[in-house]
C-alpha positions, 0 to 999 in steps of 0.5 A: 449792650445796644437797641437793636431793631428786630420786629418791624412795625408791620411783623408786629401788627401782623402778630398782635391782630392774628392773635385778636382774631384767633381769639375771636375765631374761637370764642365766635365758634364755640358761640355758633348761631349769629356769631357765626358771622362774626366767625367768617369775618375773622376767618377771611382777615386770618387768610388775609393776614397769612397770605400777607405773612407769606409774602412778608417772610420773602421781602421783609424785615431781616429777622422776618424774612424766613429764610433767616429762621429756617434751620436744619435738623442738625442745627435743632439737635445742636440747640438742643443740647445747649449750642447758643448763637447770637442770631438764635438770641436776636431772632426766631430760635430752632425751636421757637422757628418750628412753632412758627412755621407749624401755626402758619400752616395749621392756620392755613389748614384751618382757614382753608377747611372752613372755607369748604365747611357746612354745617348743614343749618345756617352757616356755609364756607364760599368754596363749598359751590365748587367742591363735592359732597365728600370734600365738604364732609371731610373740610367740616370734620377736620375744622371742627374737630382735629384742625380747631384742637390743634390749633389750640394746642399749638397756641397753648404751646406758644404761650407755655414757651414765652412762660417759660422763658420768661421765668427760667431764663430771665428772656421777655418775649413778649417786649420785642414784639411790642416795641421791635428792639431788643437788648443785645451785646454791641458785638456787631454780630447782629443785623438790625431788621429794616424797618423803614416808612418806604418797607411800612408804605410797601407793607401796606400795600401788600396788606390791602392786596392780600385782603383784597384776595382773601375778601374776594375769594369770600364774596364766591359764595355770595 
């Protein structure tokens, strides 16, 4: 058995300030009146982190990158019924891949719909200036019911998953994502993710470019 690095630093601040900010999402919304202020600030980082996470699973870390946790229905059926590969261990599984990929996009669809929101008392998104009434009714009726339950189905889903892993499997999963490296047979049959001070300076960047976006499409509404 061998250390090998999977999560690189910036996939891992990513996930661990997406979860502090859904969690602040949340509890702000359900709040309402002045909190509502903390709820677009966390709004508007979310996007910027998401947009940042795009780009991220195109040039990051080996084990980030999406193109490494992309899986055909044929392999999902596979895993299924018992298969096991070493990259399904190092990395993202096929089902483990499916809840990242559907809580990004939920995400999206939640931030987006906020953004043309309006509840018609104090708290307006930036893009309900360039949207019709009809857009903005059905944005407000989507975040706040359908899209926010289903948000936090797919989070409770997420944390049922590392449960039962962690109890009926022995696997943490939670480790990893703290400090990157994961316990794995010195078998050579793993790539480690790079995870450089070069690939941690350009993630900064692209950070600081992505809020930069995320923050200005906030300052429309001003």
């Amino acid at each position: 058995m061998r250390q090998i690095r999977i999560w690189d630093l910036p996939t891992r601040l990513f996930h661990w300030t997406l979860v502090g900010c859904v969690v602040g999402l949340v509890i702000s919304g359900n709040i309402g009146g002045n909190a509502m202020v903390w709820h677009f600030r966390f709004g508007h980082t979310v996007l910027g982190l998401l947009l940042f996470r795009i780009v991220w699973g195109l040039v990051g870390g080996y084990w980030s990158r999406f193109s490494n946790f992309i899986y055909s229905p044929a392999t999902v059926l596979a895993y299924l019924k018992g298969e096991r590969r070493p990259q399904w261990t190092a990395g993202h599984n096929p089902l483990g891949a499916f809840s990242v990929f559907a809580l990004l996009t939920v995400l999206l669809a939640q931030v987006g719909s906020g953004m043309m929101s309006d509840d018609e008392i104090a708290a307006a998104g930036p893009l309900t200036r360039y949207v019709s009434g009809a857009t903005i009714e059905l944005a407000t009726r989507y975040h706040t019911t359908f899209g926010k339950i289903l948000v936090l189905a797919l989070v409770a889903l997420h944390i049922a998953a590392i449960i039962y892993y962690w109890r009926s499997k022995k696997e943490n999963l939670v480790r990893p994502m703290i400090v990157g490296d994961k316990s794995l047979p010195d078998t050579g049959a793993v790539q480690a993710s790079r995870d450089s001070a070069a690939s941690r300076l350009g993630a900064a960047v692209l950070l600081a470019a992505s809020m930069g976006c995320s923050f200005w499409i906030a300052s429309l509404g001003a």
